[in-house]
PAZA-535203 format. One record per residue (C-alpha): chain; residue number from 1; residue in one letter; x, y, z. Coordinates in Angstrom, 2 decimals. Example, Ala and Ser with C-alpha at 12.3 -4.5 7.8 and 13.67 -1.06 7.14 Angstrom:
<atoms>
+--------+-----+--------+---------+---------+---------+
! chaine ! num ! residu !      px !      py !      pz !
+--------+-----+--------+---------+---------+---------+
!      A !   1 !      A !   12.30 !   -4.50 !    7.80 !
!      A !   2 !      S !   13.67 !   -1.06 !    7.14 !
+--------+-----+--------+---------+---------+---------+
</atoms>
This chain:
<atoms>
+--------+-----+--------+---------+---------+---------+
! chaine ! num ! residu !      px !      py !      pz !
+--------+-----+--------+---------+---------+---------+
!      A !   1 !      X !    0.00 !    0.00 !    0.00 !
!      A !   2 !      X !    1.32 !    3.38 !   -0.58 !
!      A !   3 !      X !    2.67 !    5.44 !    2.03 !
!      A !   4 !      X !    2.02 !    8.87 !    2.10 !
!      A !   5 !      X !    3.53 !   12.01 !    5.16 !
!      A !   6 !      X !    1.71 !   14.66 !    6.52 !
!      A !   7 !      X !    2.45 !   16.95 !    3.87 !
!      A !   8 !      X !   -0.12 !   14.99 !    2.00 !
!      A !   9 !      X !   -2.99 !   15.41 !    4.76 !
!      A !  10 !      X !   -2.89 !   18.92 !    5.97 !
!      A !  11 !      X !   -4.97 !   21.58 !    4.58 !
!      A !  12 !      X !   -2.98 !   24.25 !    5.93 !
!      A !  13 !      X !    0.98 !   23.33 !    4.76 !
!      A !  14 !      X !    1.70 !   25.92 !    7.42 !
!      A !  15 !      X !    0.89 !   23.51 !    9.83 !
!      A !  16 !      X !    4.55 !   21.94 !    9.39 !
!      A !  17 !      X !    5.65 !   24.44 !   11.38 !
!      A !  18 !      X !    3.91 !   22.07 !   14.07 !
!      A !  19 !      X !    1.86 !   23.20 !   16.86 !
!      A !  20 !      X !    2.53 !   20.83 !   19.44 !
!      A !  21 !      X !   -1.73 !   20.37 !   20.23 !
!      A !  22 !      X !   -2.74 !   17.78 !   17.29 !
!      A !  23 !      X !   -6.25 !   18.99 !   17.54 !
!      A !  24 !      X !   -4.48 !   22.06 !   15.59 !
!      A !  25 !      X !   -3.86 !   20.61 !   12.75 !
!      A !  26 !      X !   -6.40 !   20.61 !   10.10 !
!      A !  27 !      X !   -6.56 !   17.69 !    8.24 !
!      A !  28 !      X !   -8.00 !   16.71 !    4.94 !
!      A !  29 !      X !  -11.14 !   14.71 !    4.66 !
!      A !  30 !      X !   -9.48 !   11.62 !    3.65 !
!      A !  31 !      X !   -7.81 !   10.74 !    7.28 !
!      A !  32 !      X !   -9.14 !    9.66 !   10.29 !
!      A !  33 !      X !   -7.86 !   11.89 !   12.92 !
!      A !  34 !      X !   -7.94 !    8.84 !   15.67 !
!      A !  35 !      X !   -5.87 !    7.25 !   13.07 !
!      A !  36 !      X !   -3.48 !    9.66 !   12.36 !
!      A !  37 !      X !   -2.72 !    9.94 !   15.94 !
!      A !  38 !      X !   -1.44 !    6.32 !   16.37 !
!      A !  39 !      X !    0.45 !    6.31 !   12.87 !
!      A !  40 !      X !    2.14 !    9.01 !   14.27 !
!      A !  41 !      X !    2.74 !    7.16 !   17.67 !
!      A !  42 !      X !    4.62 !    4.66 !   16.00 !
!      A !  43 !      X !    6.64 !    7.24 !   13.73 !
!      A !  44 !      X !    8.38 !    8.74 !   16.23 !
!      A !  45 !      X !    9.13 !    6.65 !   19.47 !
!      A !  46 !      X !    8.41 !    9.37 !   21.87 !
!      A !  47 !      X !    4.95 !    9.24 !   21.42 !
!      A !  48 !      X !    4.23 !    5.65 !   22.77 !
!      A !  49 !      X !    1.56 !    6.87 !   25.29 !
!      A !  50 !      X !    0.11 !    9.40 !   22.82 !
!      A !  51 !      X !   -3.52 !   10.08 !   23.22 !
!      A !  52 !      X !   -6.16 !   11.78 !   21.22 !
!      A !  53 !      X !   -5.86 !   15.12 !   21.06 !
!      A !  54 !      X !   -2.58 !   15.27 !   23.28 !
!      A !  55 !      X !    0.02 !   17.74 !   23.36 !
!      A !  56 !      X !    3.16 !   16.61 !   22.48 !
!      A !  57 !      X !    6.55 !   17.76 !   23.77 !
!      A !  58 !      X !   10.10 !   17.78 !   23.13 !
!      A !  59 !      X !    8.83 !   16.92 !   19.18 !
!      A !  60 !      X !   10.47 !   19.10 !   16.40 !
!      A !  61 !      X !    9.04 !   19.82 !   12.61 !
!      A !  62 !      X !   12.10 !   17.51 !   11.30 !
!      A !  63 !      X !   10.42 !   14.25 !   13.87 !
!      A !  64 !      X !    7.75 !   14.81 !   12.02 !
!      A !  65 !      X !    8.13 !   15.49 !    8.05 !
!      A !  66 !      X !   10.07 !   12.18 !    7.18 !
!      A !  67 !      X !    7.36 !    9.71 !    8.72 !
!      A !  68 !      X !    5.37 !    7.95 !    6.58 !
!      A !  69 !      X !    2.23 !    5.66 !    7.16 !
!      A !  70 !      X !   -0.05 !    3.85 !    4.78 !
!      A !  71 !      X !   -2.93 !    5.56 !    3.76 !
!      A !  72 !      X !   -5.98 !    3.01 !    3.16 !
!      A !  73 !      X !   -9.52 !    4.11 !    2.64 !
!      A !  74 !      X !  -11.49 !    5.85 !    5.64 !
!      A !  75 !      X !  -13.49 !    3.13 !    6.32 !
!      A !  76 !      X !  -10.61 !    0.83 !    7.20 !
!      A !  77 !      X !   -8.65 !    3.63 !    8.76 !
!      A !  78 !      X !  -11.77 !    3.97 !   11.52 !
!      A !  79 !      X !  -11.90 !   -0.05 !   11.55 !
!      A !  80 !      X !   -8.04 !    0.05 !   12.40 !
!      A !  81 !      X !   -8.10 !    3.07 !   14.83 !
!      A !  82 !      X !  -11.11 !    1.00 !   17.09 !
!      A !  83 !      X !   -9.11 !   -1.74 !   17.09 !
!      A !  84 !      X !   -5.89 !    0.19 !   18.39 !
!      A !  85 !      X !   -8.68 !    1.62 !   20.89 !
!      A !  86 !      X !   -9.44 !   -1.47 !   22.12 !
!      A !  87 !      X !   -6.18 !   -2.56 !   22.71 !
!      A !  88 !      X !   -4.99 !    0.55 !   24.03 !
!      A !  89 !      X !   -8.14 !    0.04 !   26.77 !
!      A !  90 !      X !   -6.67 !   -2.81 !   27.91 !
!      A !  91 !      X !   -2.95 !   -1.77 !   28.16 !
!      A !  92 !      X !   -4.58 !    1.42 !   30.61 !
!      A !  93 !      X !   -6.97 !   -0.62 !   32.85 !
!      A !  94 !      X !   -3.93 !   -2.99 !   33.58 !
!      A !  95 !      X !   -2.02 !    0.29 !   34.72 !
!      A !  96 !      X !   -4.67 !    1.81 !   36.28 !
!      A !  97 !      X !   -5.14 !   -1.69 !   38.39 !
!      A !  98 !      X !   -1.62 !   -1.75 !   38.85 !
!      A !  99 !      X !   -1.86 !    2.41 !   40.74 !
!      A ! 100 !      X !   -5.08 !    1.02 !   42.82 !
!      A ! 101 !      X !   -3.02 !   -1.80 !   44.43 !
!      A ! 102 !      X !   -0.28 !    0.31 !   45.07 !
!      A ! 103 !      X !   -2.90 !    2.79 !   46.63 !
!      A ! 104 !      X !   -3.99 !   -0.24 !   48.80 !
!      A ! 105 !      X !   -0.78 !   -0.96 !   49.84 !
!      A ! 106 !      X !   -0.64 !    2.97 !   50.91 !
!      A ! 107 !      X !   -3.44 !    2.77 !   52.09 !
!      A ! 108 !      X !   -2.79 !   -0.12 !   54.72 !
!      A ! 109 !      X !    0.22 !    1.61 !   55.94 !
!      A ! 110 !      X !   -1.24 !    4.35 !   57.11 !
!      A ! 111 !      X !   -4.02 !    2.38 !   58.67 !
!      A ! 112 !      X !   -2.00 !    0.12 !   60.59 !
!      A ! 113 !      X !    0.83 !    2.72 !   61.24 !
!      A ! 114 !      X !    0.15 !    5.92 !   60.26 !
!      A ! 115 !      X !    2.04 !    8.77 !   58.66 !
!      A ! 116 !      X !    5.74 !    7.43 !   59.92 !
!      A ! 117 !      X !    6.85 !   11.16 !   59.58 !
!      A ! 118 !      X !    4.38 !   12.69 !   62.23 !
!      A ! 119 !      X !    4.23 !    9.44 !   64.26 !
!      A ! 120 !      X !    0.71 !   10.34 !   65.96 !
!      A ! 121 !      X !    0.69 !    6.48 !   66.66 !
!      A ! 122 !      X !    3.17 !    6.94 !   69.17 !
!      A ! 123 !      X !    5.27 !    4.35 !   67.95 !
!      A ! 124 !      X !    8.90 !    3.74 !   69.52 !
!      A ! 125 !      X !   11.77 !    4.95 !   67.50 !
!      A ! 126 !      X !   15.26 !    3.67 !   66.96 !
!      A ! 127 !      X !   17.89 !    4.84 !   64.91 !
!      A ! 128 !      X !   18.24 !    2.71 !   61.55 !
!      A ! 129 !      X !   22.09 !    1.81 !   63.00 !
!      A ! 130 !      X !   19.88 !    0.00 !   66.08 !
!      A ! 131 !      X !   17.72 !   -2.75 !   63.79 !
!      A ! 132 !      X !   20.35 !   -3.85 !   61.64 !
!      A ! 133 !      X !   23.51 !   -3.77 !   60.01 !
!      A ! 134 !      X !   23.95 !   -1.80 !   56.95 !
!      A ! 135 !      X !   26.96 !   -0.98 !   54.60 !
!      A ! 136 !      X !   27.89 !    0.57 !   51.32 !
!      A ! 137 !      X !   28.48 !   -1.79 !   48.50 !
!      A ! 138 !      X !   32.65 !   -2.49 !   46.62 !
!      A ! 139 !      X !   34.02 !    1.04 !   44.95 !
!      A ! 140 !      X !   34.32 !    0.20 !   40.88 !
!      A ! 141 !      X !   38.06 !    1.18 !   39.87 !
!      A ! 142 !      X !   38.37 !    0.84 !   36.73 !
!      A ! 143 !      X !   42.27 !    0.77 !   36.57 !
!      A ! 144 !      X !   42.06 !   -2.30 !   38.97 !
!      A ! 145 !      X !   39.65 !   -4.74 !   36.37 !
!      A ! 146 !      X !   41.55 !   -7.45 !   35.71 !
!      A ! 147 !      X !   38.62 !   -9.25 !   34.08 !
!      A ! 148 !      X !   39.99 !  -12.29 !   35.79 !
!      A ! 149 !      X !   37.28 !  -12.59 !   38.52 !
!      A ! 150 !      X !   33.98 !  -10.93 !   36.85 !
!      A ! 151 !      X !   30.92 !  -11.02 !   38.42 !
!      A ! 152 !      X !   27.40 !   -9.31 !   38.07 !
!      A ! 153 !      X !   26.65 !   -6.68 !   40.67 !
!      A ! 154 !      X !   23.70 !   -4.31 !   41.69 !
!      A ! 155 !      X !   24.01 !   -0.49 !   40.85 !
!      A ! 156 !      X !   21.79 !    2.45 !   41.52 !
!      A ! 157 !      X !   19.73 !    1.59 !   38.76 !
!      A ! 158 !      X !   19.24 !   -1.96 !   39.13 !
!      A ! 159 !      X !   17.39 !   -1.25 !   42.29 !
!      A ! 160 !      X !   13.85 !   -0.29 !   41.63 !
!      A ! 161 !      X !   10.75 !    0.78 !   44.49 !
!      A ! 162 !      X !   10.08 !   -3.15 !   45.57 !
!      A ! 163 !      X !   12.05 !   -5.08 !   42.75 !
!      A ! 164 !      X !   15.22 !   -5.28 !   40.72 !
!      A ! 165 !      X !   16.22 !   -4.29 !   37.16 !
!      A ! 166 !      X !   18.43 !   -7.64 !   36.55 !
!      A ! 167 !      X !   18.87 !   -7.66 !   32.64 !
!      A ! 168 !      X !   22.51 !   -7.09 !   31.51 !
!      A ! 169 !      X !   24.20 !   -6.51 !   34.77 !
!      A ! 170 !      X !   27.70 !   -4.94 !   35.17 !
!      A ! 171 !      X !   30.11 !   -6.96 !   35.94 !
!      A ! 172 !      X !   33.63 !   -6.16 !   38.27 !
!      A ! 173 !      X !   36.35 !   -8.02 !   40.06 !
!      A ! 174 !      X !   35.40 !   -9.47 !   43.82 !
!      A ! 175 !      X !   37.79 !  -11.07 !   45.16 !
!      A ! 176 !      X !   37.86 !  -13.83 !   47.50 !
!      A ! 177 !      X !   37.60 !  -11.48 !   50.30 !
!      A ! 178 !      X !   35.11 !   -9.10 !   48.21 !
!      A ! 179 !      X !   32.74 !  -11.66 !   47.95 !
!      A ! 180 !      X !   32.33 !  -12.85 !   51.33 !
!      A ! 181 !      X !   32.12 !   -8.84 !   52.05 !
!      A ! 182 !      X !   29.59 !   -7.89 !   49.24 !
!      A ! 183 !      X !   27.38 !  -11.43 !   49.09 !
!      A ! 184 !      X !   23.51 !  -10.92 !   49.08 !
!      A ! 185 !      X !   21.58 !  -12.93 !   51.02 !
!      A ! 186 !      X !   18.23 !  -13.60 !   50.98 !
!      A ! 187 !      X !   16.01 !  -11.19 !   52.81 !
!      A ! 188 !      X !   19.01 !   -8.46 !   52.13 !
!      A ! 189 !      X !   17.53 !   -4.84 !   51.58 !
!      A ! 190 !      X !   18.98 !   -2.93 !   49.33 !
!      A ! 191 !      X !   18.43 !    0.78 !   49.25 !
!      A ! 192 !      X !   19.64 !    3.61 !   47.04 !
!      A ! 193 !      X !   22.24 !    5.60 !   48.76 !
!      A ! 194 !      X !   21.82 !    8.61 !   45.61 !
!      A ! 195 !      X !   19.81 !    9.55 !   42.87 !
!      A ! 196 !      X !   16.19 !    8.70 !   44.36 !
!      A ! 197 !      X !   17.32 !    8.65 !   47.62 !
!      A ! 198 !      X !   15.92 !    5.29 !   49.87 !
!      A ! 199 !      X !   14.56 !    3.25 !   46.51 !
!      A ! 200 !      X !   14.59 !    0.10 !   47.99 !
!      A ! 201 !      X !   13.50 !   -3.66 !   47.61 !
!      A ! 202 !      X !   14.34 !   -6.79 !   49.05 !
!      A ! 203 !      X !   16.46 !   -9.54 !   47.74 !
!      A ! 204 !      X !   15.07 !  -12.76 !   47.54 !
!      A ! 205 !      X !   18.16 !  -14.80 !   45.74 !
!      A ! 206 !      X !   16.71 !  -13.88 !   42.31 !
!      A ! 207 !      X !   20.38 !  -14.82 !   41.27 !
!      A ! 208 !      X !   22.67 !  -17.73 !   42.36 !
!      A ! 209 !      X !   25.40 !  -15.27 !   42.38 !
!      A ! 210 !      X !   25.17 !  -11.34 !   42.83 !
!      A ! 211 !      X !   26.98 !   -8.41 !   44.18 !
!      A ! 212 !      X !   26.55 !   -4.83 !   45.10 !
!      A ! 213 !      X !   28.19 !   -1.66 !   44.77 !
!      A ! 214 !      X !   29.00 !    1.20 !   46.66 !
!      A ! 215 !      X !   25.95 !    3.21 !   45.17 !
!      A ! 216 !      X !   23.65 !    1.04 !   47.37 !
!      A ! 217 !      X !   23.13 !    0.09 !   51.08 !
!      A ! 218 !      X !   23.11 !   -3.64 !   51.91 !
!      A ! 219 !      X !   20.65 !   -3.88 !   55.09 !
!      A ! 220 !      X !   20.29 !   -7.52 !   57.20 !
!      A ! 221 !      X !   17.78 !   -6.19 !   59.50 !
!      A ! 222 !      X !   18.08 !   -7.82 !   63.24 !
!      A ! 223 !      X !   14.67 !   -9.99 !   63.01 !
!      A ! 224 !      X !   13.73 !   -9.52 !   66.43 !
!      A ! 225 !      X !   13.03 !   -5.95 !   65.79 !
!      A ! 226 !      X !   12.10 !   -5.26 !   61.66 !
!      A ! 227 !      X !   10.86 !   -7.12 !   58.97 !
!      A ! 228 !      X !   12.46 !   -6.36 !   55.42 !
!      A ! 229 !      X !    8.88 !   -6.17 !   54.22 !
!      A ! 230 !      X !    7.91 !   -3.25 !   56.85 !
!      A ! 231 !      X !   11.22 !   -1.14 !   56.13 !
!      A ! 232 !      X !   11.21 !   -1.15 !   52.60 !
!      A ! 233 !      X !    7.58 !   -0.18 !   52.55 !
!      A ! 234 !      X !    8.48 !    2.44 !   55.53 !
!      A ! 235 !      X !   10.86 !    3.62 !   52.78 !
!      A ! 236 !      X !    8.79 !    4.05 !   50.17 !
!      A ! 237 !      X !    6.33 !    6.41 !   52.84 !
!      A ! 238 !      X !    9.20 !    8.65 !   53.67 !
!      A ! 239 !      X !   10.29 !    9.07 !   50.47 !
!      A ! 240 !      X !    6.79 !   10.51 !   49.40 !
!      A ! 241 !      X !    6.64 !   12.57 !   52.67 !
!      A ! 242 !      X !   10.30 !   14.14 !   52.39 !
!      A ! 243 !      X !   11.11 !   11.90 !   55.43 !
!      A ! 244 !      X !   15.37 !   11.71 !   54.39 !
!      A ! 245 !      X !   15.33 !   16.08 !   54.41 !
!      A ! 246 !      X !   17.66 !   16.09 !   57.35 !
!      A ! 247 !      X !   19.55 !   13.32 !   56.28 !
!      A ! 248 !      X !   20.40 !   13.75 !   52.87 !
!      A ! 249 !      X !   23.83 !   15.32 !   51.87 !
!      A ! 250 !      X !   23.30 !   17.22 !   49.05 !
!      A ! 251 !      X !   26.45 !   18.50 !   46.67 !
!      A ! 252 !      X !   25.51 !   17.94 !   42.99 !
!      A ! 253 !      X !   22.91 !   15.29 !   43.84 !
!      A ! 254 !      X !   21.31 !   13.85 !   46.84 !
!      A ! 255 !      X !   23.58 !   11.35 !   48.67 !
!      A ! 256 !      X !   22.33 !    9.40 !   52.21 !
!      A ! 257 !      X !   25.45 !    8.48 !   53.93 !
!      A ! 258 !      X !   25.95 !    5.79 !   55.61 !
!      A ! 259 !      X !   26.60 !    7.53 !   58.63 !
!      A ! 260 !      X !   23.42 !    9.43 !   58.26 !
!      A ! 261 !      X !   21.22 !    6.18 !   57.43 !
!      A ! 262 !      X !   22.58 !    4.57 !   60.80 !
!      A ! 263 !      X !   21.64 !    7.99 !   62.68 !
!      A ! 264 !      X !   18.26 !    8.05 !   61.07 !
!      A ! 265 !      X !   15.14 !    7.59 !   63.47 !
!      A ! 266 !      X !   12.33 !    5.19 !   61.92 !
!      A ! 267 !      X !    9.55 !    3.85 !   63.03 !
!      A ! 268 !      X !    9.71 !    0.81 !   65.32 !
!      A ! 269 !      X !    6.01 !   -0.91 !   65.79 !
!      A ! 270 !      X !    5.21 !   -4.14 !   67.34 !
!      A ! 271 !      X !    6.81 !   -8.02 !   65.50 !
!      A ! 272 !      X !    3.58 !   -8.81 !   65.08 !
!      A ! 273 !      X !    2.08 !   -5.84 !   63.40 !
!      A ! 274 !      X !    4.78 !   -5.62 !   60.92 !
!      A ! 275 !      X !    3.84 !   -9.64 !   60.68 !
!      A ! 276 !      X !    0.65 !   -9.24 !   59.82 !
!      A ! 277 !      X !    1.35 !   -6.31 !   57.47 !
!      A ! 278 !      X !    3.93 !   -8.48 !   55.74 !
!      A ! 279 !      X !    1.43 !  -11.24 !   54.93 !
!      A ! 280 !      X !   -1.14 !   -8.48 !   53.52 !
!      A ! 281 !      X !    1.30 !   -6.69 !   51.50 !
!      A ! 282 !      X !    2.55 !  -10.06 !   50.11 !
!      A ! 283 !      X !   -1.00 !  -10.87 !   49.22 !
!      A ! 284 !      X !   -1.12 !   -7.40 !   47.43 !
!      A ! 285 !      X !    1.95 !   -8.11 !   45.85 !
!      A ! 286 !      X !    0.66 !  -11.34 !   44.45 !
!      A ! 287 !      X !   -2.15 !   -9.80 !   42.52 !
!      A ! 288 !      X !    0.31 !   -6.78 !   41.45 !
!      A ! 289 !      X !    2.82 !   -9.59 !   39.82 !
!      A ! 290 !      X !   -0.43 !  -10.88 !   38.10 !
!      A ! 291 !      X !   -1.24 !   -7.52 !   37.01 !
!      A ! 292 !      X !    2.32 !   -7.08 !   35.97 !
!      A ! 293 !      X !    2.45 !  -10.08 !   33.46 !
!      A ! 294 !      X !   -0.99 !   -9.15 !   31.98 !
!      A ! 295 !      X !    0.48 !   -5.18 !   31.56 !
!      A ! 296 !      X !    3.25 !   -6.67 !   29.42 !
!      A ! 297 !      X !    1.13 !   -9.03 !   27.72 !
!      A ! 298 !      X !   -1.24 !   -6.13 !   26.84 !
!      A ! 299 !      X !    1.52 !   -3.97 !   26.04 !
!      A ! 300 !      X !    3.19 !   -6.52 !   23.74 !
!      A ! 301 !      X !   -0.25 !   -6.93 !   22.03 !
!      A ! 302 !      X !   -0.52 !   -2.78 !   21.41 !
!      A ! 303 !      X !    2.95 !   -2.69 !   20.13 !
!      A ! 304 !      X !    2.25 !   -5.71 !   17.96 !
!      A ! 305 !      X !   -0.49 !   -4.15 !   16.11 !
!      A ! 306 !      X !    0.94 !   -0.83 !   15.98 !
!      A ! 307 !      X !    3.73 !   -2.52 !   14.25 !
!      A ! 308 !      X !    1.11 !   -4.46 !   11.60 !
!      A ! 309 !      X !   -1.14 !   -1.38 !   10.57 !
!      A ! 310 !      X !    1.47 !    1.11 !   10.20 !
!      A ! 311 !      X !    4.90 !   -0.82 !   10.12 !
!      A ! 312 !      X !    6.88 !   -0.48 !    7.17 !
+--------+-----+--------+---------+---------+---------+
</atoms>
């Protein structure tokens, strides 16, 4: 089928200039504005969660004059466009299930333990240094990579709110010594010492063999007085309530210390409250996993068809 540009479709040529609002371009009555909007979604990358009628930033004339996109009758133009609709339905109410759970989750918290800033629960505090051991992960020196003993490590990055990033890990040099120092365990929480300062999630040997660098906090939390569970969630709460302020060392970015995590005052309810909140939160987490594998299924799908109607 020929492919025709937008050259081809505007009434006003002007309109190259591009105003950023697609509703202000006026089109020719032989395109579906619904379907010009996802033929231009897959043109240029950046607009993979276009919408109808969406403004669209950080796009130039020159993103726009070189795509192409077939140009089929108007009746199958407004038979493709539903479909994408449909499948774009899905992809949203699997992301807009995925933000209620988490809302749940928040939700829970603050019912069981309220707002761990103000504390009006009354709860005991410790300092972080008191309910567990933490420490910074190796220092990557690149002059000192022999290649010779490689393995895959955690960085800043790899550590996302509740789970890990783990395709194509780094790799460094531990040595015999280095990996008895930097091992993860199993119930290890690992938390962002910069960037997005106290991202954490907990380690549940998702590799036989892993590391961490200095980027990150290793935490093995003394189980008599914090669950793994409870802290990283407690994490996630002060993050959103600008619970690190006083402990965050700020030069060019945010940094939390290791000093200044052990110093920091948390939270310390009950064993068996954080207990019972780790068994609901699991539950929640459950259904969010399920969630997540439909999302990329649904996503897949979007992409797929996208790809079909308006690939080249």
């Amino acid at each position: 089928m020929t492919r025709v540009g937008l050259g081809k479709i505007l009434v006003n040529q002007e309109d190259l200039a591009f105003s950023q609002d697609l509703q202000g371009l006026v089109l020719k009555p032989i395109i579906d504005r619904n379907y010009l909007v996802y033929a231009l979604s897959l043109g240029v990358g950046r607009f993979k969660d276009i919408s109808r009628g969406a403004t669209i930033k950080g796009v130039t004339r020159n993103d726009l004059v070189n795509i192409t996109f077939p140009l089929p009758p108007l009746p199958e133009q407004r038979r493709i466009a539903a479909l994408l609709d449909r499948a774009d339905s899905l992809r949203q109410k699997d992301r807009l299930l995925l933000a209620h759970y988490d809302s749940l989750a928040q939700s829970l918290f603050l019912d069981m333990f309220g707002d761990p800033v103000a504390n009006e629960k009354g709860w005991e505090k410790l300092s972080f240094g008191a309910i567990g051991e933490s420490r910074l992960g190796k220092m990557l020196d690149a002059k000192h990579q022999t290649g010779t003993r490689s393995f895959p490590y955690l960085g800043n990055s790899n550590v996302q709110w509740g789970k890990f990033k783990l395709e194509k890990l780094l790799e460094m040099d531990f040595s015999n010594k280095d990996q008895r120092e930097f091992e993860l365990k199993n119930g290890d929480l690992l938390i962002c010492e910069g960037g997005e300062v106290g991202r954490s999630a907990i380690w549940r040997d998702q590799l036989k063999e892993c590391y961490f660098q200095k980027a990150i906090h290793r935490v093995r939390l003394d189980p008599a007085k914090a669950l793994p569970e409870f802290v990283q969630f407690l994490m996630w709460m002060l993050s959103g309530r600008d619970g690190f302020k006083d402990y965050i060392t700020v030069a060019t970015i945010a940094h939390l210390t290791g000093i200044k995590l052990k110093s920091m005052p948390i939270i310390v309810p009950p064993l068996e409250l954080q207990t019972k909140f780790a068994e609901l939160i699991g539950q929640i987490e459950g259904q969010k996993a399920v969630v997540r594998q439909q999302m990329t299924a649904s996503e897949g799908l979007f992409s797929r068809l996208l790809q079909d109607c308006f690939g080249a």
